[in-house]
N, C-alpha and C positions, 0 to 999 in steps of 0.2 A: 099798354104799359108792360105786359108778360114778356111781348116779344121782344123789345126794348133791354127787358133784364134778361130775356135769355141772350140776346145778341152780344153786350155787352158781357155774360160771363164768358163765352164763348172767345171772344176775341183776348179776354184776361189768359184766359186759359192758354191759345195759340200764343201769348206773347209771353206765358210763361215756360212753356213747352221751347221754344226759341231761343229766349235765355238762359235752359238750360244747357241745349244742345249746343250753343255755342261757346261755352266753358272748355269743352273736351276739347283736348290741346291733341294736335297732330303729333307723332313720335318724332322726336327729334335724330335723327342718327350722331353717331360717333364724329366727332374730329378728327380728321387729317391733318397732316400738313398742306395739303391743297387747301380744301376745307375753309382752315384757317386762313392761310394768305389771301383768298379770295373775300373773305368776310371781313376782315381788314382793310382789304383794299375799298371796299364799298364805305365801310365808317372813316376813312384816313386817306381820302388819296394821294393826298401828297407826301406822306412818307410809304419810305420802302423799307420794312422790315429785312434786315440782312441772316437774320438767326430765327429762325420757330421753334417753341419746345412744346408739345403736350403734355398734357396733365396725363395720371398714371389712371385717370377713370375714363379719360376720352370727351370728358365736358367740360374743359377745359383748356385755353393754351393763354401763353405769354409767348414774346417776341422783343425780338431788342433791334432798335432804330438809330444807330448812331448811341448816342448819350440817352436817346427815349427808350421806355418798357411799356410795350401796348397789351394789356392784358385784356382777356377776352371769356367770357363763360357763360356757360347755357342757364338762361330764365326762361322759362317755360316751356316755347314754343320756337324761343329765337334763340339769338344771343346777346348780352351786355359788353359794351367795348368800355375800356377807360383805357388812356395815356399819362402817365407818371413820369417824373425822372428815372433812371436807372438806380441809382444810389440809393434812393427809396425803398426800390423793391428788393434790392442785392442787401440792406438791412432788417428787412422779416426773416423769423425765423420758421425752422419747422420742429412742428411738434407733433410727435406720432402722426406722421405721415402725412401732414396737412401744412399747408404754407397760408400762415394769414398776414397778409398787405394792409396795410394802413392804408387806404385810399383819400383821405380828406372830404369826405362826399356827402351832404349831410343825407342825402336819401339812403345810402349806402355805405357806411363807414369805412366798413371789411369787404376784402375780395379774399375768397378762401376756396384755394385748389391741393388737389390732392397730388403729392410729389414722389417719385418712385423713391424707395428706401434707400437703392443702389445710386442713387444721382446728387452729386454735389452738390452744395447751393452753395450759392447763386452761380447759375448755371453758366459755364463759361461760353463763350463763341468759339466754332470750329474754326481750325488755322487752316 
C-alpha cells in the first residue's frame, strides 16, 4: 500500500511539474511585413491582402483586401486573425495612441492595436 501511495504521488508530482512547464510560452518576435502576409496567408487563403500596416508595437497588423480589413494580433504564443468589413474598421477611433475595433466576437469583443501618433487613420492605401 506504501508503495502504491508513493508511486502515485510521484507521478502527481511529474504531471504536475509538466503542466507547469508547459505554460511557458515561447518568445514571440516582432511583426513584419513579411511576417504578417505569410500569417495571413495561412488563416485566409483565398484572399490577397493588397496593403499591410503594422502596429507601432510590432504585435500587431491590419491589412486591407479589396472592401475586407484582416486584422491580426499577438496572443500568447501565436497570433489571433479576424476579417471585418473595411468600413468597420476605418470607423474606430484612436485614443491615445491605441485604436479599438469593434469586432462583433462574442469571445473577443475588442481588437486593440497600438497606432503610430504620426499615422492617419484609417490608414489610406499606397497609389
Amino acid at each position: 500500500m506504501l508503495y502504491q501511495f508513493l508511486g502515485s504521488a510521484i507521478a502527481v508530482a511529474l504531471l504536475v511539474a509538466l503542466a507547469a512547464w508547459a505554460r511557458i510560452a515561447r518568445p514571440t518576435p516582432p511583426l513584419d511585413e513579411a511576417a504578417a502576409r505569410r500569417i495571413l496567408a495561412d488563416e485566409y487563403p483565398q484572399v490577397q491582402p493588397t496593403q499591410v500596416w503594422i502596429a507601432a508595437d510590432a504585435a500587431a497588423a491590419l491589412a486591407r483586401a479589396g472592401e475586407a480589413a484582416l486584422l491580426l494580433r499577438r496572443h500568447g504564443d501565436g497570433y489571433t486573425a479576424r476579417k471585418l468589413p473595411w468600413t468597420d474598421l476605418a470607423a474606430a477611433k484612436v485614443d491615445k495612441g491605441r485604436v479599438t475595433v469593434d469586432i462583433r466576437d462574442i469571445g473577443a469583443p475588442r481588437f486593440t492595436l497600438a497606432w503610430p501618433a504620426d499615422a492617419a487613420w484609417p490608414p489610406e492605401a499606397a497609389a
